[in-house]
VOBA-1610 file (N, C-alpha, C; in pm, whole numbers, padded with zeros to 5 digits, always signed):
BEGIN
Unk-02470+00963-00056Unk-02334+01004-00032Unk-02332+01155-00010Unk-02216+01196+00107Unk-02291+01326+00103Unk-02136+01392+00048Unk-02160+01542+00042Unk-02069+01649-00023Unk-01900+01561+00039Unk-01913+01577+00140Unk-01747+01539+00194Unk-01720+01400+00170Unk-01810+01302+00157Unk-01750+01156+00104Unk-01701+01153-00048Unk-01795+01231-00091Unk-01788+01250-00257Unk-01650+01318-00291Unk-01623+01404-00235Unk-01511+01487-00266Unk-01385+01411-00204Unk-01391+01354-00105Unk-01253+01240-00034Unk-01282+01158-00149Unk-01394+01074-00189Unk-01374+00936-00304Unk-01309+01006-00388Unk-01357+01148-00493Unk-01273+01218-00559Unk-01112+01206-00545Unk-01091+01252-00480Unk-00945+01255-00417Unk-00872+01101-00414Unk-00923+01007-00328Unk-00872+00869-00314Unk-00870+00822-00476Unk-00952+00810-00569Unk-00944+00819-00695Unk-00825+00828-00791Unk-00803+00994-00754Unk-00685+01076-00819Unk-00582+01011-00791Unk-00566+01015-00618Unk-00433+00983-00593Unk-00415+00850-00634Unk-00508+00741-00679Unk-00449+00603-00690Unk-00433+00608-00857Unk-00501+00705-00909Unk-00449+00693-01051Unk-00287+00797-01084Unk-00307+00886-01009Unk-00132+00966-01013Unk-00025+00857-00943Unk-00018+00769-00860Unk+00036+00685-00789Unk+00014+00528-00850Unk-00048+00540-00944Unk-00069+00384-01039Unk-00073+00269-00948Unk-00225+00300-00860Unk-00238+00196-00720Unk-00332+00130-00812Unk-00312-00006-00834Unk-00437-00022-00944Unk-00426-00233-00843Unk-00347-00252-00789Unk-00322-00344-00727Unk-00300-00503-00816Unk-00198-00427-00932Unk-00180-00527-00995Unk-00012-00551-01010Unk+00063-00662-00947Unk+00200-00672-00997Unk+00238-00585-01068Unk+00377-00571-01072Unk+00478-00508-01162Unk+00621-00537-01105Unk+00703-00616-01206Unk+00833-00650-01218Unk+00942-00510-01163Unk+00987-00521-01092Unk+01087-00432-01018Unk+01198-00501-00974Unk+01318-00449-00971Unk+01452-00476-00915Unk+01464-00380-00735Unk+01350-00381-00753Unk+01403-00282-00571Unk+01421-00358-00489Unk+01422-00505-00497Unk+01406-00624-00411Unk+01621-00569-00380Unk+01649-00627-00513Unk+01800-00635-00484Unk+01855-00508-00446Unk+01805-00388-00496Unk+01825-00245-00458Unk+01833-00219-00316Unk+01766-00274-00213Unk+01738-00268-00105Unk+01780-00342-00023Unk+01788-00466-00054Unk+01884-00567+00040Unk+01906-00667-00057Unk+02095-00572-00123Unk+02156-00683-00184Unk+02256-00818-00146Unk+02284-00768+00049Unk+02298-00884+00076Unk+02217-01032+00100Unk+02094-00983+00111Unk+01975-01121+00138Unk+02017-01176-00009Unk+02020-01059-00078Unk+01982-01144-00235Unk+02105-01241-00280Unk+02183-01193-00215Unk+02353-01264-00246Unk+02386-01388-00171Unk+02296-01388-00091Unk+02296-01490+00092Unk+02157-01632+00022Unk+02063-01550-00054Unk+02000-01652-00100Unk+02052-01746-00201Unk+02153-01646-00276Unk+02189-01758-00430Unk+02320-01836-00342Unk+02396-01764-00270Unk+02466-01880-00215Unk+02428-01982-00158Unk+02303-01943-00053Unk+02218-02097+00004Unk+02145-02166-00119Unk+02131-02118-00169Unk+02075-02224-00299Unk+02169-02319-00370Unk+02297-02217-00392Unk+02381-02308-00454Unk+02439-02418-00362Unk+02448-02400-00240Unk+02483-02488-00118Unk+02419-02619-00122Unk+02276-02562-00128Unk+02192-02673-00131Unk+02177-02764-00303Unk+02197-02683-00356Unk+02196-02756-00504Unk+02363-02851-00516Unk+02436-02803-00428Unk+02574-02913-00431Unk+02551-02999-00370Unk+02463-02980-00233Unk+02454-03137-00141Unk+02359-03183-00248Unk+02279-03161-00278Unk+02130-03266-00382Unk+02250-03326-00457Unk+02303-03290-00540Unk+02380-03332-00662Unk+02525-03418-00594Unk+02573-03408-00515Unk+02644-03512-00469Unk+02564-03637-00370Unk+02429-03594-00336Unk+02403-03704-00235Unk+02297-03826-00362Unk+02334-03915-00317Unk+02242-04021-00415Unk+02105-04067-00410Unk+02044-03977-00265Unk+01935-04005-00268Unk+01824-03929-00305Unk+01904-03732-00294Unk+01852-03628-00347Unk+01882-03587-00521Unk+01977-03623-00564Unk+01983-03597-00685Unk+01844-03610-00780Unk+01767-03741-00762Unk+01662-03737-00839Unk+01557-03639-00823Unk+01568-03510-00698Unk+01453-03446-00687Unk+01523-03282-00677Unk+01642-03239-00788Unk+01704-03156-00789Unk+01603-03065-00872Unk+01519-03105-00964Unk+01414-03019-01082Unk+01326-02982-00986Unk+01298-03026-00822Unk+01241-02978-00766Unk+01290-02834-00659Unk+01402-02846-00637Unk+01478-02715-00539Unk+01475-02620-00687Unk+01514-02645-00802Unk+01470-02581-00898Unk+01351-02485-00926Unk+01246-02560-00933Unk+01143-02524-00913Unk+01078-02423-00826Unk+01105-02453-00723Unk+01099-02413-00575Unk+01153-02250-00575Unk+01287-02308-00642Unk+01377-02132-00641Unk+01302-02053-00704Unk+01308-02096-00834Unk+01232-01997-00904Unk+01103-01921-00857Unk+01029-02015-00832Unk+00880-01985-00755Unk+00871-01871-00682Unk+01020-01901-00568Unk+00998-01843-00463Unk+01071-01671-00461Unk+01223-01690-00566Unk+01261-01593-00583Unk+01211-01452-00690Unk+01069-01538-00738Unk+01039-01419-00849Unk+00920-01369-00804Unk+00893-01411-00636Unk+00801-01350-00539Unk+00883-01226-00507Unk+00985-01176-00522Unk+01090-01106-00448Unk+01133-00980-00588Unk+01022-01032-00697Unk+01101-00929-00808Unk+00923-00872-00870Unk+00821-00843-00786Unk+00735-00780-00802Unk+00722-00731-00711Unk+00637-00592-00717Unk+00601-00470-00609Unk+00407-00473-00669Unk+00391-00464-00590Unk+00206-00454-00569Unk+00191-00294-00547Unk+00103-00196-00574Unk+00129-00061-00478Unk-00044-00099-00501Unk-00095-00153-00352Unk-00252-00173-00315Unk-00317-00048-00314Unk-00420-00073-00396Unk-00523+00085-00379Unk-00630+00146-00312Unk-00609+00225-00273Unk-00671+00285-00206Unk-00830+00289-00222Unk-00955+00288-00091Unk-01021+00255-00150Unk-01086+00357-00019Unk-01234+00391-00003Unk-01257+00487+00092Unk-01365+00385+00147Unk-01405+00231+00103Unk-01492+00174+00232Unk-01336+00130+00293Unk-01229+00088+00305Unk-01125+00075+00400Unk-01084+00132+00462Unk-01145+00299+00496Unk-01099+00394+00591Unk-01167+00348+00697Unk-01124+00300+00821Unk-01157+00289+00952Unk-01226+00117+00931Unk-01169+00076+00881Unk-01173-00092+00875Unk-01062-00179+00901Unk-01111-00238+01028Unk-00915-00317+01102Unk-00981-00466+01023Unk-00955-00527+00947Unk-00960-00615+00899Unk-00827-00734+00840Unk-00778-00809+00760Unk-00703-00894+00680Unk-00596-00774+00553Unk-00739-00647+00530Unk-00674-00584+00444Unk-00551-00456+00490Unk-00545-00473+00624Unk-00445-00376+00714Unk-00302-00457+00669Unk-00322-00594+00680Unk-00207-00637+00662Unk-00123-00642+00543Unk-00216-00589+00461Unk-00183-00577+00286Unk-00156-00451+00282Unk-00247-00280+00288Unk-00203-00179+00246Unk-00167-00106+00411Unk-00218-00156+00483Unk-00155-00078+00600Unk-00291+00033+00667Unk-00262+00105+00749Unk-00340+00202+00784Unk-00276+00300+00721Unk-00315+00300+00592Unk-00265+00454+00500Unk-00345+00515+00523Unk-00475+00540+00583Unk-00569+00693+00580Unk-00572+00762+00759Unk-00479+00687+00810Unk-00400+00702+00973Unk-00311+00782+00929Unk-00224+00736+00824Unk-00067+00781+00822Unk-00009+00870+00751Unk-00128+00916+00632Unk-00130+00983+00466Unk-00194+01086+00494Unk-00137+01185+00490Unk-00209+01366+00457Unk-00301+01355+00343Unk-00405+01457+00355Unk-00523+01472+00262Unk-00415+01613+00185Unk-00422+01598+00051Unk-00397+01744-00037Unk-00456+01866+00027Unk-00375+01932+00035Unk-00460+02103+00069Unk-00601+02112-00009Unk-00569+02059-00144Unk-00660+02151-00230Unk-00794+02074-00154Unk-00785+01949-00133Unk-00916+01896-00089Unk-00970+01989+00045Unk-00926+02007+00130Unk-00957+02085+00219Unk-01026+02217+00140Unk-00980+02256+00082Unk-01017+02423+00022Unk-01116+02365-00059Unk-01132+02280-00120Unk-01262+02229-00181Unk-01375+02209-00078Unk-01367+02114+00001Unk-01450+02149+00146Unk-01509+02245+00157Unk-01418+02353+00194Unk-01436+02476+00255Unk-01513+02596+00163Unk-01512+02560+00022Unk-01541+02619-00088Unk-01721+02585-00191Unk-01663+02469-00100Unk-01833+02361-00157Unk-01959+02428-00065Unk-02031+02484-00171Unk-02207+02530-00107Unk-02238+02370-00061Unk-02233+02256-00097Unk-02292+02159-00073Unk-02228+02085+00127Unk-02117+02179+00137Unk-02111+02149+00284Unk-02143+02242+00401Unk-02239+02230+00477Unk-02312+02298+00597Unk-02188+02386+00666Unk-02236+02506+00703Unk-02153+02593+00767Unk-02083+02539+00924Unk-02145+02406+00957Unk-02115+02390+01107Unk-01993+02240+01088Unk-02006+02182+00935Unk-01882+02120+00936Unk-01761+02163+00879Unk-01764+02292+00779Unk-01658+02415+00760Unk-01618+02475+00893Unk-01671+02495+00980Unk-01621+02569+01080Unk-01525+02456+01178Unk-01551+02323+01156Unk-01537+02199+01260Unk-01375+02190+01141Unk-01423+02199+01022Unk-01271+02171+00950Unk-01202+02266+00956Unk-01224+02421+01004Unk-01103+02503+00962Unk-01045+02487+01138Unk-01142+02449+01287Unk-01113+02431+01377Unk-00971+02300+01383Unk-01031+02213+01313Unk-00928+02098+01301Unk-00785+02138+01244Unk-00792+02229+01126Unk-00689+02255+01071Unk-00571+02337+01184Unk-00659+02436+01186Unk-00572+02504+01292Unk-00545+02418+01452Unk-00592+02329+01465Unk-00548+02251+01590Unk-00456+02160+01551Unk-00474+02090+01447Unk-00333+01982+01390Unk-00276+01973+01298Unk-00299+02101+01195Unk-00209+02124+01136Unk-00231+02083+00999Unk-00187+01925+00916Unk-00205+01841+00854Unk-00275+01772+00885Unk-00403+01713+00796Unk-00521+01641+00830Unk-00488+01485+00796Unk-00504+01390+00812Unk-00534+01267+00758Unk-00647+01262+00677Unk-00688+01140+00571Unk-00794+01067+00553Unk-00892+01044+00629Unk-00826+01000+00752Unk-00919+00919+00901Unk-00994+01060+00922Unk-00909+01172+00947Unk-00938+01317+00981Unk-01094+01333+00917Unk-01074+01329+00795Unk-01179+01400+00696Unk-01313+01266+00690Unk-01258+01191+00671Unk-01394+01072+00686Unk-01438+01123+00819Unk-01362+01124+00898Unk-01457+01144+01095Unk-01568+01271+01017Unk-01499+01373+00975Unk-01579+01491+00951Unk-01677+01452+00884Unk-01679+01378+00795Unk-01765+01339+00714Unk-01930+01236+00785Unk-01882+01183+00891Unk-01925+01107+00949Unk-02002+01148+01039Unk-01952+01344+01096Unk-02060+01387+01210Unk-02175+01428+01123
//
């Protein structure tokens, strides 16, 4: 592993422990916070459907099942995941894009990591010069940014 992977894993690290990316559930109300009409549109279609079961004579016996069902489906809607970050998923289009996204496309690297870079004896004078070139050409770096560097 060389100086600049070590110091990005560093970093990807931090930020998933300051950001509590640990990719495990957690019970949240932002479902209804965010769209409290879906949430109001679902209990009415439920209850809609729980009046036809219960007046029709052929659905009544399988009402513990729309039951069931609700629950199941509505307490999919009252956890938040925050997926963590991981540095073999930088520049990997895979199944897992569709879970955390292209966050190292879309997510600024901390200054300080840069100045760590730039500060580290353990990185060659010709990829300091390639990072302070980058900086001053775009400004804010990505993840993707600093892995490429890492990569020449």
């Amino acid at each position: 592993m060389t100086e600049i992977q070590r110091l990005l894993t560093d970093t990807i690290e931090q930020l998933n422990a300051d950001e509590k990316r640990d990719n495990r559930p957690r019970f949240s109300i932002s479902f209804i916070r965010k769209h409290p009409g879906l949430f109001i549109g679902m209990w009415i279609g439920w209850f809609a459907t729980l009046w036809v079961m219960l007046e029709s004579d052929t659905l009544a016996g399988s009402v513990w099942l729309l039951v069931v069902l609700f629950a199941l489906l509505n307490g999919f809607f009252f956890f938040d995941v925050n997926p963590r970050y991981r540095y073999d998923d930088i520049d990997v289009l895979d199944l897992r894009v569709c879970y955390n996204g292209e966050w190292y496309n879309t997510r600024n690297v901390p200054p300080t990591l840069i100045d760590k870079i730039l500060q580290s004896p353990g990185v060659d004078e010709q990829k300091k010069s390639l990072l302070h070139k980058m900086v001053t050409t775009k400004g804010e770096l990505s993840f993707y940014d600093i892995f490429s560097l890492a990569r020449t």
